[in-house]
C-alpha positions as CSV (number, residue, x, y, z in Angstrom):
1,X,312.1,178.1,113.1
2,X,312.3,174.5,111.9
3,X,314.4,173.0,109.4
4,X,313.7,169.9,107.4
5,X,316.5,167.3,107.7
6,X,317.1,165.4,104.9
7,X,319.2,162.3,105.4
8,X,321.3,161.0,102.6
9,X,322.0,157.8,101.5
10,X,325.4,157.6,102.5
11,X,324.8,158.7,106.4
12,X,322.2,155.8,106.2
13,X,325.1,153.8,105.2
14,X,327.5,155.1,107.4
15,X,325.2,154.8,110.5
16,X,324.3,150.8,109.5
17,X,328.2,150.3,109.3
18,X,329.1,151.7,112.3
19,X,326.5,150.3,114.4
20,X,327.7,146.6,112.7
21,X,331.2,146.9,112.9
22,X,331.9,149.2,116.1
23,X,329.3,148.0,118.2
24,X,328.0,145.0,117.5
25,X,329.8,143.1,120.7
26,X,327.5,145.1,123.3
27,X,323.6,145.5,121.5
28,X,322.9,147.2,124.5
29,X,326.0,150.1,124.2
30,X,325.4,150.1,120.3
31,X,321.2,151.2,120.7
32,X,322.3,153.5,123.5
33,X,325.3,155.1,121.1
34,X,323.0,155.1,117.9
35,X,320.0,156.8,120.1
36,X,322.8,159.7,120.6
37,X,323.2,160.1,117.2
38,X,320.2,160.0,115.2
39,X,319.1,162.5,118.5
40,X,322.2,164.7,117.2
41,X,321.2,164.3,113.6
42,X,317.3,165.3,114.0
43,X,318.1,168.3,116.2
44,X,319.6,169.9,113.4
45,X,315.9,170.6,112.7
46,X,316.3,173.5,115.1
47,X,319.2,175.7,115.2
48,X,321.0,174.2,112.7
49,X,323.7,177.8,112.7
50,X,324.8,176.5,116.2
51,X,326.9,174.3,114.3
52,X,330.8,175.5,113.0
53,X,332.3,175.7,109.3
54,X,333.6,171.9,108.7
55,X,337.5,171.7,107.6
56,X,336.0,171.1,103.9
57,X,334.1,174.0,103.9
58,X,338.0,176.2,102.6
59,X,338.2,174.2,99.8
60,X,334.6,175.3,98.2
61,X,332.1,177.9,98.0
62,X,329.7,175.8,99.8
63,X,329.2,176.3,103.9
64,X,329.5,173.1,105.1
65,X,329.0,172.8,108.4
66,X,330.2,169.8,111.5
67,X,327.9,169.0,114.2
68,X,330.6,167.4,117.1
69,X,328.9,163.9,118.6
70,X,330.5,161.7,121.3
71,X,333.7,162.4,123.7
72,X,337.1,162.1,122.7
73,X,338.8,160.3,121.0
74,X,335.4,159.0,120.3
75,X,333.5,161.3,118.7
76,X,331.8,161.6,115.2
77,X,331.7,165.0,112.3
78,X,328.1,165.0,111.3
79,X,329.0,166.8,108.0
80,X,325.8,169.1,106.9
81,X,325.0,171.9,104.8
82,X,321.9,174.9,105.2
83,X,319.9,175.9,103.2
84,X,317.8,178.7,104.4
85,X,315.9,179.2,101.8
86,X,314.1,175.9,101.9
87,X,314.6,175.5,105.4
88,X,316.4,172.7,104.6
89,X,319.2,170.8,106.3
90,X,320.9,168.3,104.0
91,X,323.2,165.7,106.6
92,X,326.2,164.3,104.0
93,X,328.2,162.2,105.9
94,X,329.3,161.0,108.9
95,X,332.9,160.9,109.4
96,X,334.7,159.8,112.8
97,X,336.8,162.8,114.0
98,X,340.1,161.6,114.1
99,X,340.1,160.8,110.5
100,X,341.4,163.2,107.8
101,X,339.0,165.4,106.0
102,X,337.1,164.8,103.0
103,X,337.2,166.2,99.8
104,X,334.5,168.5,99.4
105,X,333.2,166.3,95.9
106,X,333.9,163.3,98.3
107,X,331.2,164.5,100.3
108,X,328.9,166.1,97.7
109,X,328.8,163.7,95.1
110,X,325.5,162.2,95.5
111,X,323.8,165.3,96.0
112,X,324.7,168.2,93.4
C-alpha cells in the first residue's frame, strides 16, 4: 500500500537551513547528505508503521511518529504523523537528534 507524503512548510525550511548552514563548506558532502534525506523522507510512502512513537507523541492524543536518519551523533528525527484513512503521511519537522523534544503545538501548529 502507498501513502501520500505531504511535506510541510516548515521541513522545507528546515531542509534549506540545514543544507546552508551545516553543509555548505563541502557542495559535494551537502547533495550526497540531502539525497539521504529527502530518500528517507519519500519512503515514508511505503511502510510508514515501521517508524516508532516520537518522544512528543506522550504529551498528546496524536501518534506522532520519528523516522531515525544519519549515524550518531549525527543523525536527524523526521517527526511525522499517519493517517490511514487518507493514506496520508504528513512529515512536520525535522529536528537533529540530540536536541530536546518539541512541544507537540510546536510541531503542529501549522497544520491543525
Amino acid at each position: 500500500m502507498t501513502y501520500r507524503v505531504e511535506i510541510s512548510g516548515r521541513v522545507l525550511r528546515d531542509l534549506e537551513t540545514l543544507y546552508l548552514e551545516k553543509y555548505v563548506s563541502d557542495s559535494s558532502a551537502a547533495t550526497h547528505w540531502f539525497e539521504g534525506l529527502r530518500e528517507a523522507i519519500a519512503s515514508l510512502g511505503s511502510l510508514p508503521n515501521r517508524c516508532p512513537l516520537a518522544p512528543e507523541s506522550a504529551d498528546t492524543t496524536r501518534d506522532l511518529h520519528q523516522l531515525l536518519c544519519g549515524n550518531k551523533p549525527h543523525f536527524y528525527r523526521i517527526i511525522h504523523e499517519i493517517d490511514e484513512k487518507d493514506q496520508r503521511v504528513g512529515v512536520y519537522h525535522i529536528r537533529h537528534g540530540a536536541r530536546q523534544s518539541l512541544t507537540v503545538s510546536a510541531i503542529i501548529s501549522e497544520h491543525g
